[in-house]
C-alpha positions as CSV (number, residue, x, y, z in Angstrom):
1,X,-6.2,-10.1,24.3
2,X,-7.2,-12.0,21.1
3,X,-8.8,-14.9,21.3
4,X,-8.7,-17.1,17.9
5,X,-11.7,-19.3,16.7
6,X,-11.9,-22.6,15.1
7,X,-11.9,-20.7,11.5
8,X,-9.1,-18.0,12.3
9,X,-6.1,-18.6,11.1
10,X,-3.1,-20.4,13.7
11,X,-1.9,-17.3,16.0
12,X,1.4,-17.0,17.0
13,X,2.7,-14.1,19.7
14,X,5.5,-11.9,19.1
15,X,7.3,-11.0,22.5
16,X,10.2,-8.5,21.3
17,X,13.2,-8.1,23.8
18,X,16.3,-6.2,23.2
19,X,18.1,-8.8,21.9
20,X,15.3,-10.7,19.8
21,X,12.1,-12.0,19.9
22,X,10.1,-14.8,21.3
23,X,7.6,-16.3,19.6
24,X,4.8,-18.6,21.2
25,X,1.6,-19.9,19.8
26,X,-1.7,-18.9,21.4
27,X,-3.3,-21.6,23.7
28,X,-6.3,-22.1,21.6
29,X,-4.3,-22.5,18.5
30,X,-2.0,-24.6,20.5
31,X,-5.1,-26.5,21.6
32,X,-6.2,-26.9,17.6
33,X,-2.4,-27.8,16.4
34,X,-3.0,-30.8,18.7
35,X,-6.7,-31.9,18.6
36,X,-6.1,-31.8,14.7
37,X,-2.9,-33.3,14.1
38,X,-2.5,-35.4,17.6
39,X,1.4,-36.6,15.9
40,X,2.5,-33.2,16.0
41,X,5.3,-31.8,18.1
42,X,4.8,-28.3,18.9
43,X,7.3,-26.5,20.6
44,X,6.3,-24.2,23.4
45,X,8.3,-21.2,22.5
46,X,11.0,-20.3,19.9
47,X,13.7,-17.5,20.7
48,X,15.2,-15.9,17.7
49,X,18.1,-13.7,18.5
50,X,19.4,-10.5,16.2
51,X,22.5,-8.4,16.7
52,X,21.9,-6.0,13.9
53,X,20.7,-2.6,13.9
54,X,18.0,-3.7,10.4
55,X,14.4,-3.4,10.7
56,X,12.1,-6.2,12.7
57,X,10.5,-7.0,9.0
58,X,13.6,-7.3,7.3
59,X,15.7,-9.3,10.1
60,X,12.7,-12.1,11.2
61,X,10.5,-11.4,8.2
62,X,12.1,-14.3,5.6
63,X,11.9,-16.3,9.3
64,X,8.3,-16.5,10.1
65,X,7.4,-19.4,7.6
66,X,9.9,-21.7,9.2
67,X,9.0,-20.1,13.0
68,X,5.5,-21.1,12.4
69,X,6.2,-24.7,11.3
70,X,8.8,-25.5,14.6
71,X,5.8,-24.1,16.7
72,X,3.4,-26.4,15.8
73,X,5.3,-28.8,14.6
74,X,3.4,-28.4,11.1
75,X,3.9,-28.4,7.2
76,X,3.4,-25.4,5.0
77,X,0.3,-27.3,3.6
78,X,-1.2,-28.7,6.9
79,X,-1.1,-24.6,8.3
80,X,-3.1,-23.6,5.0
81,X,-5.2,-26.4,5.7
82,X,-6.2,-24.7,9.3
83,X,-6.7,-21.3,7.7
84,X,-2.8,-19.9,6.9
85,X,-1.1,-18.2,10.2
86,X,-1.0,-14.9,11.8
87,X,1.8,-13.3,13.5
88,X,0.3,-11.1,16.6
89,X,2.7,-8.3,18.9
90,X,0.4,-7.4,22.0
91,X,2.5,-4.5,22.2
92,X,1.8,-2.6,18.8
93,X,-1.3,-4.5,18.0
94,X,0.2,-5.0,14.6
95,X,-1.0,-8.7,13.1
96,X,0.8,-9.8,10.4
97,X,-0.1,-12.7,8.0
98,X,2.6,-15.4,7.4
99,X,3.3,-16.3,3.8
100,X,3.3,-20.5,3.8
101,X,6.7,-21.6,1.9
102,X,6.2,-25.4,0.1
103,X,7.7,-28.2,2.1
């Protein structure tokens, strides 16, 4: 399991399921989101659905900008501020960095 510190960047878990994803922050980045910005409203999971046969990257990949911001509540500036975000799937081990869009 990774663990995130203070510097990492904001961690957010990929659970895929047949019909789409879930994506959740990690506690301690949950735990920064609100010691750092205490008028944030994270959310506590997001589900994004798909019913195409296109690649993960392709389908949730122009996504994971917005995903990021409606977990934690959070600007594209404010996340680079707290070190950008990374996108984590337990099951492949794969990280993948988010790219911040301007708000």
């Amino acid at each position: 399991m990774m663990s995130p510190t203070n510097s990492s960047p904001i961690l957010i878990y990929i659970g895929r399921q047949q019909d789409g994803c879930v994506y959740q922050l990690h506690p301690s980045s949950l735990r920064r989101v609100r010691a750092e910005h205490p008028s944030a409203k994270p959310a506590s999971q997001v589900f994004i659905r798909f019913d195409s046969d296109g690649s993960f990257e392709d389908l949730h990949g122009p996504l994971w900008a917005q995903i990021a911001g409606m977990l934690t509540g959070l600007n594209a500036k404010q996340l680079e501020a707290m070190g950008g975000v990374e996108l984590y799937e337990p099951r492949t081990e794969i990280r993948r960095p988010v790219t911040a869009r301007a708000s």
